[in-house]
C-alpha positions as CSV (number, residue, x, y, z in Angstrom):
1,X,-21.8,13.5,46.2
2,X,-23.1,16.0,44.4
3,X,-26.9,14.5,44.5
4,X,-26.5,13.6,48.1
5,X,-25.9,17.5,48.8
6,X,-29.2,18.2,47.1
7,X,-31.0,15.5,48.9
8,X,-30.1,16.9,52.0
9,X,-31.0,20.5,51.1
10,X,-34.1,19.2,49.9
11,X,-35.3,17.6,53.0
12,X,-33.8,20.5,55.2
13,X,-36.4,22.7,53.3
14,X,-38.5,20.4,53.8
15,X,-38.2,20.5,57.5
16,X,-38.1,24.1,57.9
17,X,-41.5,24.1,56.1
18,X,-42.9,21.8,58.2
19,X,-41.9,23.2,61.1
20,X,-43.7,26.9,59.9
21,X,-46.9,25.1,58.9
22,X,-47.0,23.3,62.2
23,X,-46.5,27.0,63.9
24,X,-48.9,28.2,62.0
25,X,-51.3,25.8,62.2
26,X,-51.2,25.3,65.9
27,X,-51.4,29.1,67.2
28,X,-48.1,28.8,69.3
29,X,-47.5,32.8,68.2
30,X,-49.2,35.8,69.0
31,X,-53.3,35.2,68.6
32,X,-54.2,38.9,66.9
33,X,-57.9,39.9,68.2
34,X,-59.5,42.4,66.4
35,X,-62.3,44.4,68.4
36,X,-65.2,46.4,66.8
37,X,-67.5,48.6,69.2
38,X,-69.6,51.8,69.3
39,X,-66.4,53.9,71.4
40,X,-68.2,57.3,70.5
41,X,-71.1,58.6,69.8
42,X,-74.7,57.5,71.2
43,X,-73.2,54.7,73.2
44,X,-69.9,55.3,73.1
45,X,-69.8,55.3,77.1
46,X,-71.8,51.4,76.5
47,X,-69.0,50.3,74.2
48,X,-65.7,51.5,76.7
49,X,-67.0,49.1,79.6
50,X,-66.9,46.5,77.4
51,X,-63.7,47.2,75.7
52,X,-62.1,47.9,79.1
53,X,-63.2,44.0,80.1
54,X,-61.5,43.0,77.2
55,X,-58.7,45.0,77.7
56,X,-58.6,44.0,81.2
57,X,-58.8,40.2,80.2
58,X,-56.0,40.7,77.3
59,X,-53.7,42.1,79.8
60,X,-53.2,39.1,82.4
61,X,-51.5,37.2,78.3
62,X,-48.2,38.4,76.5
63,X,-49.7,36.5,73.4
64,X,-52.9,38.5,72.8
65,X,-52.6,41.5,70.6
66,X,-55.5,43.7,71.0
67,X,-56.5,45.9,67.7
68,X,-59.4,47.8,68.3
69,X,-62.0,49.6,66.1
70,X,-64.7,52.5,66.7
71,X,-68.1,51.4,64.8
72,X,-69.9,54.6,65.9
73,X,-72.9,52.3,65.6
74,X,-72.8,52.6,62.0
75,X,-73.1,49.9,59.8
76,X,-70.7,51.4,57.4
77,X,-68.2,52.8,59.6
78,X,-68.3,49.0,60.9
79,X,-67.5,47.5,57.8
80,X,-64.7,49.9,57.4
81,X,-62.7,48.7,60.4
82,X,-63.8,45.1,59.8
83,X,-61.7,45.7,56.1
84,X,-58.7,47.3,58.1
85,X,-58.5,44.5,60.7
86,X,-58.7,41.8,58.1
87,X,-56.3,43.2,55.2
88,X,-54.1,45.5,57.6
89,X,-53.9,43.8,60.7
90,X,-54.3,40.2,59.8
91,X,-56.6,39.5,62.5
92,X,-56.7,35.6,64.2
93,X,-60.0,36.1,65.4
94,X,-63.2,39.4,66.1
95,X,-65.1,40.0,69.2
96,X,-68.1,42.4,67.9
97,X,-70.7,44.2,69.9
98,X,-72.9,46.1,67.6
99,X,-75.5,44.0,65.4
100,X,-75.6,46.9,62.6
101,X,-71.7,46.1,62.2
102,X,-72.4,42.1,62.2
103,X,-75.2,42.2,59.8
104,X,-72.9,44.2,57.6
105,X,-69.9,42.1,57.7
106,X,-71.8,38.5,57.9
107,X,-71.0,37.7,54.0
108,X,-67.5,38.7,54.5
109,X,-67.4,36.5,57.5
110,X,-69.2,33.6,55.3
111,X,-66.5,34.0,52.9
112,X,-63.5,33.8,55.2
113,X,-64.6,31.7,57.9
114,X,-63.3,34.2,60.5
115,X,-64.1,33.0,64.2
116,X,-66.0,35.6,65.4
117,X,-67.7,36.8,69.0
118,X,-70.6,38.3,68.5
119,X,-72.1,40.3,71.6
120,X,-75.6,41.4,70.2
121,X,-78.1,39.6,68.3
122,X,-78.6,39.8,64.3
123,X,-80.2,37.3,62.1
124,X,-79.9,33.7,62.7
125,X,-76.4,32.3,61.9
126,X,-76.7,28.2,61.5
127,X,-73.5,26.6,60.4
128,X,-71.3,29.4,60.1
129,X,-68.2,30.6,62.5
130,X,-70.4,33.4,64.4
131,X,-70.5,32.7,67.9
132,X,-73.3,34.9,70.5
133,X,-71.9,35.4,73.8
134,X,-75.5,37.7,74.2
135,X,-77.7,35.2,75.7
136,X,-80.7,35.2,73.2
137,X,-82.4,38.5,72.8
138,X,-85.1,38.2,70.2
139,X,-87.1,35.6,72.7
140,X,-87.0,38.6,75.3
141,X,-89.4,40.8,72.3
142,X,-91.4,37.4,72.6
143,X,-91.8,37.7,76.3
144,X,-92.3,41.4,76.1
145,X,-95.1,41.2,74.0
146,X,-96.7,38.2,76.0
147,X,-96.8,40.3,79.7
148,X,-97.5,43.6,77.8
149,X,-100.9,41.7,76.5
150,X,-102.1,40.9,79.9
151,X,-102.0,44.5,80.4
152,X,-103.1,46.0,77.0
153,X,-105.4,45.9,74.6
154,X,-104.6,48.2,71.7
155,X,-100.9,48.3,71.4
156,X,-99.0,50.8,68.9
157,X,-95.7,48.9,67.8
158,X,-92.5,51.7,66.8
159,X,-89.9,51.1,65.2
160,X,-87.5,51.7,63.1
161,X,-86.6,51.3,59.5
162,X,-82.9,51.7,59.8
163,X,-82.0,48.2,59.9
164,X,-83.6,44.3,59.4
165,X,-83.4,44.1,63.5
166,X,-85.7,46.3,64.4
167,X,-88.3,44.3,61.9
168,X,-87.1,41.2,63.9
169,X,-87.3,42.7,66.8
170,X,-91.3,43.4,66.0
171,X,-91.6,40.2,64.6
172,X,-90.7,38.5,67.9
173,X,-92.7,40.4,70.3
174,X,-96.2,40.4,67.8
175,X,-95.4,36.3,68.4
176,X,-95.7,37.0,71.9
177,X,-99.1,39.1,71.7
178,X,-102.2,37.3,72.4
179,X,-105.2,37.2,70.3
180,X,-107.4,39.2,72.5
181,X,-104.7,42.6,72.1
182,X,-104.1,44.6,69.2
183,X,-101.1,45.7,67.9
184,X,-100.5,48.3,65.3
185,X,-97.2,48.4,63.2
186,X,-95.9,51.7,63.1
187,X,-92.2,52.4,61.1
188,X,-90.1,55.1,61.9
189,X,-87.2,56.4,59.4
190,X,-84.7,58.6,60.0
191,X,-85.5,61.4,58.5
192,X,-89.3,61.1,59.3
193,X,-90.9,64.1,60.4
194,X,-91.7,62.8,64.0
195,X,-94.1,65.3,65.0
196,X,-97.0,64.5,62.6
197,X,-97.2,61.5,63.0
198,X,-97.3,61.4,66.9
199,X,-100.4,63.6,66.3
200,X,-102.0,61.0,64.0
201,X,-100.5,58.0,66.1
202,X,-102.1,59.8,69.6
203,X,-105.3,60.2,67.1
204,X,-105.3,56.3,67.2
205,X,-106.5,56.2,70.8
206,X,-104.2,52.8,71.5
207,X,-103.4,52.3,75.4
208,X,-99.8,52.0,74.6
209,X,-96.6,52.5,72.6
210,X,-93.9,50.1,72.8
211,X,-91.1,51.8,71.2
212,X,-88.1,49.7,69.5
213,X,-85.8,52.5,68.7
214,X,-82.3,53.4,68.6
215,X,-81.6,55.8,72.1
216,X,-81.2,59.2,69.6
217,X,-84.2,58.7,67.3
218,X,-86.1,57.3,70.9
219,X,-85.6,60.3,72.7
220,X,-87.2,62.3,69.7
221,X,-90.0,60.5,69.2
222,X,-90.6,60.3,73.1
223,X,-89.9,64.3,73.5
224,X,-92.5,65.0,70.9
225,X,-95.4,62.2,72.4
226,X,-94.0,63.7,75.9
227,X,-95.2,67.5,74.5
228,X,-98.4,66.1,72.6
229,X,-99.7,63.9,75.0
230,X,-101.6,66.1,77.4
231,X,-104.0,64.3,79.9
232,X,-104.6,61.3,77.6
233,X,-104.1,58.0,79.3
234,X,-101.5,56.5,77.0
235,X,-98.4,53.9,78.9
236,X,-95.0,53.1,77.2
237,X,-93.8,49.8,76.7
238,X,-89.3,49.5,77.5
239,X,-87.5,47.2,74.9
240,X,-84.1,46.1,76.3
241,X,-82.4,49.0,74.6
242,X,-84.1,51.5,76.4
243,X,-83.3,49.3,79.8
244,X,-79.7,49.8,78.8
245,X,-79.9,53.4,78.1
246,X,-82.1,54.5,80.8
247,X,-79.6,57.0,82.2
248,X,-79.6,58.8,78.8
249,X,-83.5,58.6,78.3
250,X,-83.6,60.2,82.1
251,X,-81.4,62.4,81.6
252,X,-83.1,63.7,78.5
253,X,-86.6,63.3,79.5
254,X,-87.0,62.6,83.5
255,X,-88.0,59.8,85.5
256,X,-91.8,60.2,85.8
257,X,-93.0,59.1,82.3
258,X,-90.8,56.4,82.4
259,X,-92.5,54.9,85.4
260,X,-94.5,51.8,85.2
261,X,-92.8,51.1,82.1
262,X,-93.0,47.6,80.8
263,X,-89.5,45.6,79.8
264,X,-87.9,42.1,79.5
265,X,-84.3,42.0,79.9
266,X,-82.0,39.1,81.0
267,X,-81.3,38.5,84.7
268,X,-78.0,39.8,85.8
269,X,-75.3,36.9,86.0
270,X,-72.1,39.1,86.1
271,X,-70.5,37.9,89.3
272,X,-69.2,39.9,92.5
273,X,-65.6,39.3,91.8
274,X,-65.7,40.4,88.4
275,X,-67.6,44.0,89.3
276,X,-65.0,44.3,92.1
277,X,-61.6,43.3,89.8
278,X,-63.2,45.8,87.0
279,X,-64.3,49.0,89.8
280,X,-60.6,48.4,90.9
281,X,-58.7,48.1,87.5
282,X,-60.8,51.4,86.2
283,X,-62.4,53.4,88.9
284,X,-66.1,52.9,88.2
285,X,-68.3,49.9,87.8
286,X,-68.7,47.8,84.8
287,X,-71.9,48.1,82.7
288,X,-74.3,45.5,80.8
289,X,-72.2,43.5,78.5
290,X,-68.8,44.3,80.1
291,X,-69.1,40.6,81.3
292,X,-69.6,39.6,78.0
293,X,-66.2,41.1,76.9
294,X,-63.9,39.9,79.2
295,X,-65.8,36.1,79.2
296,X,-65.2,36.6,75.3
297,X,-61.6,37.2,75.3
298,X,-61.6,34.4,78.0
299,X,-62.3,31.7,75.3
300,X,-59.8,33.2,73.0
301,X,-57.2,32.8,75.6
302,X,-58.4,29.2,75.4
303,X,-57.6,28.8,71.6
304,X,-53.5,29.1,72.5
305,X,-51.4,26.6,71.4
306,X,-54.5,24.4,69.8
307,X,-54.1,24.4,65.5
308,X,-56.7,27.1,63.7
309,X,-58.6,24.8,62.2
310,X,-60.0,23.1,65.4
311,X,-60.7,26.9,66.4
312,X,-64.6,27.1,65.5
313,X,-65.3,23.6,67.1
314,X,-63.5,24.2,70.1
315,X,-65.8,27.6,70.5
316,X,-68.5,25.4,69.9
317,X,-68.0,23.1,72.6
318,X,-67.7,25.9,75.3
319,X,-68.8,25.2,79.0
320,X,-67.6,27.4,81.9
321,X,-68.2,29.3,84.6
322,X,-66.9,33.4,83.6
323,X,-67.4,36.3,84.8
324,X,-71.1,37.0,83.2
325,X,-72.1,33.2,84.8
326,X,-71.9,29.7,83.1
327,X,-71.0,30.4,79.3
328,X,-72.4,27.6,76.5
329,X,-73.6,27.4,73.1
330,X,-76.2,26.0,71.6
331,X,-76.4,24.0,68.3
332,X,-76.8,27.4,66.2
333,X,-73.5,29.1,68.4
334,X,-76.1,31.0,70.3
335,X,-75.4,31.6,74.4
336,X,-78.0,29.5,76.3
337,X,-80.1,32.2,78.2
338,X,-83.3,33.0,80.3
339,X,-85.5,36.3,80.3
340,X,-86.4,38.1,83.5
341,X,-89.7,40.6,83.2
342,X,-89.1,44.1,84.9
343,X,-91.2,47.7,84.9
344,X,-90.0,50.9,85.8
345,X,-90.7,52.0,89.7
346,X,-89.0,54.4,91.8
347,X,-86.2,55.9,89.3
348,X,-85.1,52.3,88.0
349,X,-85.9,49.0,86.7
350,X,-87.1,46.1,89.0
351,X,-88.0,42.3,88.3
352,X,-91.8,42.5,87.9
353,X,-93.5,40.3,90.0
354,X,-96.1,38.5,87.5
């Protein structure tokens, strides 16, 4: 009798364990999402549109728990919340916008195998569970440098030295440069005193500078070339980062040296109904990669009731129509994507007519 008892305990636990692992395993509870954005500093305002997508997404499901994290668009305040989300708040899942915060978190997330959403580009991630929801962006350096060749001949290339990207990001548009233009590498720290070397770099005579900067240390080196240039005949070239943060560049610097500006960005896909549903929910219109968010926390959504471990290949097989357009991935999890060229005319960016 006494054996029988035990038997029956035995395969009760046995059932209760089976039932938790199948609970576990199959995501039927609460999916925690942890976010990571630049909410303050020099695009803090950038990082709230898309958090409010997200937040506007996460609202519409009682199973998604939203714990968000301010990056500052600092690689080590990035890491810091990527440590709290993971050890403190268990996170499921990461959407991430920044690439300083990825490119500081990417062994981490090698380790783990965390399934995460990455908004802007960093290195290449082949075989690994970081998914780009930015369609590609280094190409659009590539396409920057080709239309900026047609146009110049001696190019001065700045950027900076703050993080891998920026080399990248030079790498890809020198591959876009043909052989008949020059182009100078010129690396900008920090702390660089900005002022001599415009003097030496204006010295250089080059017929333009394409500048691949962060917005705080761009406005700097722009005031100074602004003050230095005089009547020399010298054009900017616009990466995408400066197309994003035009307003704050303006705002800063004014219109009129800004105009004729080259810059390659991607077309805008973010539908009507979306812009309307997000102006309505929060009183102003979305920004560039609010889409992004909320077609993010879209495929989360997705994940429900499906078991964890089928999470990074059910990602991977993406295909739907969201609120930034059609949403797939390619064989290296990054968004399928075209570039569109634009210049600066008239107090705004406009597709340039090649």
């Amino acid at each position: 009798m006494k054996s029988k008892i035990i038997s029956i305990g035995v395969i009760v636990v046995f059932i209760i364990l089976l039932i938790v692992t199948v609970n576990r395993n199959t995501g039927d509870g609460v999916i925690n999402v942890g976010v990571i954005a630049p909410l303050s500093g020099e695009y803090g305002t950038f990082g709230q549109s898309f958090l409010n997508a997200i937040i506007m997404n996460s609202e519409k499901d009682p199973k998604i728990k939203l714990f968000v994290e301010d990056s500052k668009f600092d690689a080590k305040v990035g890491l810091t919340a990527f440590q709290k989300l993971t050890s403190v708040n268990h996170i499921d899942v990461l959407i991430n916008l920044d690439s300083l915060t990825l490119e500081a978190i990417t062994p981490l997330v090698s380790k783990s195998g965390l399934p995460v959403i990455q908004i802007f580009e960093t290195h290449d991630h082949i075989d690994d569970s970081i998914f780009q929801m930015l369609p590609y962006s280094f190409p659009l350096y590539t396409k920057l440098g080709e239309i900026s060749s047609k146009k110049y001949k001696n190019i001065a290339m700045v950027y900076s030295s703050i993080s891998d990207i920026y080399s990248i990001d030079a790498e890809y548009f020198r591959k876009g440069v043909s052989t008949s233009t020059k182009v100078s590498d010129i690396k900008i720290a920090k702390a660089t005193y900005i002022r001599s070397d415009v003097t030496k770099m204006l010295s250089e005579n080059y017929d333009a500078f394409a500048i691949l900067l962060p917005s705080s240390d761009g406005i700097r080196f722009l005031k100074e070339f602004r003050d230095q240039k005089g009547n020399r005949n010298v054009s900017l070239i616009c990466d995408v980062n400066i197309e994003i943060s035009i307003q704050e560049y303006v705002n800063a610097l004014g219109s009129e040296m800004f105009e004729g500006c080259l810059s390659t960005n991607l077309p805008d896909t973010m539908t009507p109904s979306f812009k309307a549903a997000y102006k309505a929910r929060f009183n102003t219109d979305p920004l560039m990669s609010s889409d992004w968010g909320y077609d993010s926390m879209t495929i989360i959504r997705s994940l429900e009731n499906t078991p964890k471990n089928t999470w990074i290949s059910k990602i991977a097989k993406t295909s739907m129509d969201g609120a930034s357009g059609h949403v797939g991935f390619d064989e290296t999890g990054t968004r399928f994507g075209i570039s569109e060229p634009r210049i600066f005319k008239d107090g705004k960016f406009v597709k340039l007519e090649e």
